[in-house]
N, C-alpha and C positions, 0 to 999 in steps of 0.2 A: 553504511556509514560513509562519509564523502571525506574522501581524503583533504588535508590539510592545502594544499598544492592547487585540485581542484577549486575548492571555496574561494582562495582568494582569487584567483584568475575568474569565477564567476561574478564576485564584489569588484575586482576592475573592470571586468566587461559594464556592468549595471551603472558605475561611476562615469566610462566613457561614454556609453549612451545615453545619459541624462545630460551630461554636459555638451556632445554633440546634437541633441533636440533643441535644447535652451540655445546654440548658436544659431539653428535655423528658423528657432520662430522667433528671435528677440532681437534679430540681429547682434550690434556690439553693448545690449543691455540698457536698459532705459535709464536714457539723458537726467542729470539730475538741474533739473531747468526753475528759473526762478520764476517764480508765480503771483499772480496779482490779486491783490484783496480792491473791496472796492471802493470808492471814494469818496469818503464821508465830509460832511462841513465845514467840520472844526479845524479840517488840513489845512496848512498853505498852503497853495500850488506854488509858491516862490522858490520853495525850495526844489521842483520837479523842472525837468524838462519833459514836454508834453509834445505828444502823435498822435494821425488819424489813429485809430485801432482799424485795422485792416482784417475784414470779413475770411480770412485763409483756413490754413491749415497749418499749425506748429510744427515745426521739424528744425532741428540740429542740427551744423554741418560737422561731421567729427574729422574734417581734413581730407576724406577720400569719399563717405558718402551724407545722405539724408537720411536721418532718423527720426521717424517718428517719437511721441511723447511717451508712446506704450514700447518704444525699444525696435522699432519693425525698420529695415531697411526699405527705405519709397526708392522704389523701381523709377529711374526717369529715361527717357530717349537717349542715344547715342549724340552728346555734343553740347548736352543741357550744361554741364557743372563744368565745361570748358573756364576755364581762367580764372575758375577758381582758388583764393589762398588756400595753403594747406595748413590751416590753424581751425581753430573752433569756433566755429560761430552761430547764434542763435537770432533766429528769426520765421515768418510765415513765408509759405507757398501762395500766393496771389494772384488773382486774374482781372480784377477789375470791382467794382463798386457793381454790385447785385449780379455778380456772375460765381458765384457759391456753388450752385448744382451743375453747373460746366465745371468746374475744378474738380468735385468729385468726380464726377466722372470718368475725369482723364484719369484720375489718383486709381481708382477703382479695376481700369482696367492690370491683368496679369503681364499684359505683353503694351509699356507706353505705344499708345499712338503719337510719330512726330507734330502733327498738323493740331491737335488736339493741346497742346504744351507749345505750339509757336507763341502763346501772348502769356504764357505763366512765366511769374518772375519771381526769385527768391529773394525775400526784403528783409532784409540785414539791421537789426535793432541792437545785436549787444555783440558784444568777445566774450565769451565766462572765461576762458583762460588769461584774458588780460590783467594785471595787475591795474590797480590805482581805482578810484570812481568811477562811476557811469561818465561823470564830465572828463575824464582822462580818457576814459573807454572810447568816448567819443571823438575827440580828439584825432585818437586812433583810429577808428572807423573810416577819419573822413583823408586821413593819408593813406590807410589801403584798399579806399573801395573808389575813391572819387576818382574818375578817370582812368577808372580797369579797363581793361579790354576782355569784359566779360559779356555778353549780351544776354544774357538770364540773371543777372545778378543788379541789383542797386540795395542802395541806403535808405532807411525810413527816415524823413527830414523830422528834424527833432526843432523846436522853438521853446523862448520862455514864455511866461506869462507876468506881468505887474502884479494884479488882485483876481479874485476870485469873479471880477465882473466879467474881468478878458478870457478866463478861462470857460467863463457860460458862454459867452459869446462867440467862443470858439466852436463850441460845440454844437452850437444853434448852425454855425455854418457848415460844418462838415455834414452835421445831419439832413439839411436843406439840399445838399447836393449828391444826398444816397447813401454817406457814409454811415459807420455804424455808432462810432464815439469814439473818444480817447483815452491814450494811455498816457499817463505817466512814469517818469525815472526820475528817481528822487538822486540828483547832482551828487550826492556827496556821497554815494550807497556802491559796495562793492560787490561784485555778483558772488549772489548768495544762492543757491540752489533747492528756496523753499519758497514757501507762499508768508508774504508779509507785505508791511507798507512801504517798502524800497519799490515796488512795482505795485499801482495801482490804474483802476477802468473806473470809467465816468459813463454812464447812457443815460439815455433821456429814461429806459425803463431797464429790468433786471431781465438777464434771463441766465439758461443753466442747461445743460444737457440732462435725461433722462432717457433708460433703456424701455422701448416697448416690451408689455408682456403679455396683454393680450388687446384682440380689435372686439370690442362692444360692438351690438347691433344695432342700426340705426332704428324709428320707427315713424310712423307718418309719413312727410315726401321723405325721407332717407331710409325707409324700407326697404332692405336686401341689398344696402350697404354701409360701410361703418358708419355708426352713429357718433363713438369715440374712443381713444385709445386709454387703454389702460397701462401708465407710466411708473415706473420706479424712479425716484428722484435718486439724488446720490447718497441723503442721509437712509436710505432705503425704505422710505413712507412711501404708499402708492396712490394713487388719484388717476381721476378719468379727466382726460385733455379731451374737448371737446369743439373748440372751436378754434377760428382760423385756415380751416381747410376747405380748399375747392371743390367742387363737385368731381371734378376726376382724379381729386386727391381721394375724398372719399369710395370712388369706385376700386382704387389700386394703394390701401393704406401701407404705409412702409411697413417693413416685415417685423414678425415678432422676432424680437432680440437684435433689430436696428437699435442704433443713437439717435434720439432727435431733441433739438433745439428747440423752448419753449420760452417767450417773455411772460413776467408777470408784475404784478407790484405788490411787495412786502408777503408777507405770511399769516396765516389765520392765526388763533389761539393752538392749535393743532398741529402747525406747523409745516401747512401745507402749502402752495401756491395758490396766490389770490390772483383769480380774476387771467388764469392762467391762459396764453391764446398760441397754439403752433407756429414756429416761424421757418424750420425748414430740417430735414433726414440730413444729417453729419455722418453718416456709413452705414454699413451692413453689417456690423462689429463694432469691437472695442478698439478697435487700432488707431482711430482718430480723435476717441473724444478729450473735450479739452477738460 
């Protein structure tokens, strides 16, 4: 029989060790970040101020570090989050227009390489803690960030649009020059920490993260290497991604139980991805997907 004395000092050990694991794999708990649905015809954009959408990696600044979407504290070099406010702010990790698998990589590493993070910049879209709208929010952004003395840190330049012409036209131009598409912030919306139309993405196509779960075999010329992956979408249906990949993609398929990024257009009766084509491995885990 276990004494009275005993049990509970066993029930506080068991309570401190669960609460000490969740501070080391979650960091300070995952960000409650607003989310973008996507953007349909019948919107105005008049009411939005409108950004590139910048090909990064999402992360939180909670005043001392970077947090991932899944809660994970991102490791950066000695000197990166120099000049940093100590307020909350939310924004991506960024390297440039088609340099996505250079960023994970640096992200990826346990121990940051400095050289590796000399041209990532943390790009600053919102304050959640700020009071008032996105256009107040803004406001504010552009008195504590413009002319920081920060050298990893800028602002995502935000613009209006008139009609719905300027805003395809905007996007025809981003896209022309490598980007991915745009986001919108709908002007009068205060940061909310879910997924709605205060935050919406515009692309010339959709796409979506799914977890690999197994590599299909190729056959004919892709005999005795993948022929396609077999993916979990996030409603949890699965399907074989098949196309889009390089021949030395398919000799070193990303790993089962990676994230990877897939465009398509619209959904079968089924509810699958149509016409579905690989655009690029987002991690080795869950810790990044968006």
């Amino acid at each position: 029989m276990i004494s009275r004395p005993i049990l509970l000092f066993v029930v506080t050990m068991v309570v401190v060790f669960f609460a000490v694991a969740a501070t080391v794999g979650h960091g300070r708990g995952q960000p409650a970040l607003m989310l973008a649905n996507v953007y349909q015809d019948h919107i105005d954009p008049t009411d939005y101020w409108v950004s590139e959408k910048l090909d990064g990696v999402r992360a939180y600044w909670d005043g001392r570090h970077l947090i991932s979407r899944q809660g994970h504290v991102i490791a950066t070099p000695p000197g990166f989050t120099d000049g940093f406010p100590d307020i909350p702010m939310d924004g991506e990790l960024w390297q440039g227009r088609g340099t996505f698998s250079r960023l994970m990589g640096a992200l990826q590493r346990a121990r940051p390489e400095p050289d590796q993070w000399r041209h990532i910049y943390y790009m600053v879209f919102d304050l959640p803690a700020a009071d008032g709208s996105f256009e107040q929010r803004l406001r504010t952004m552009r008195a504590l960030l413009d002319g920081r003395d920060a050298p990893h840190l800028r602002r995502v330049p935000q613009r209006r649009v008139a009609n719905r012409q300027q805003l395809m036209d905007y996007l025809d131009q981003v896209v022309e020059i490598g980007g991915e598409g745009l986001m919108l912030h709908r002007g009068s919306a205060p940061y909310r920490g879910h997924r709605s139309d205060d935050l919406l993405k515009l692309k010339p196509y959709q796409d979506e993260d799914g977890r690999v779960v197994a590599h299909l075999p190729g056959q004919g010329r892709l005999e005795g290497r993948m022929g396609a992956l077999l993916v979990e979408t996030p409603s949890g249906r699965h399907f074989r991604l098949g196309t889009g990949f390089s021949d030395a993609q398919r000799a070193d398929p990303p790993p089962i139980g990676s994230i990877v990024t897939y465009q398509f257009h619209g959904h079968t009766k089924n509810g699958l991805p149509r016409f579905a084509s690989y655009l690029r491995t987002r991690s080795q885990g869950p810790g990044y997907i968006r």
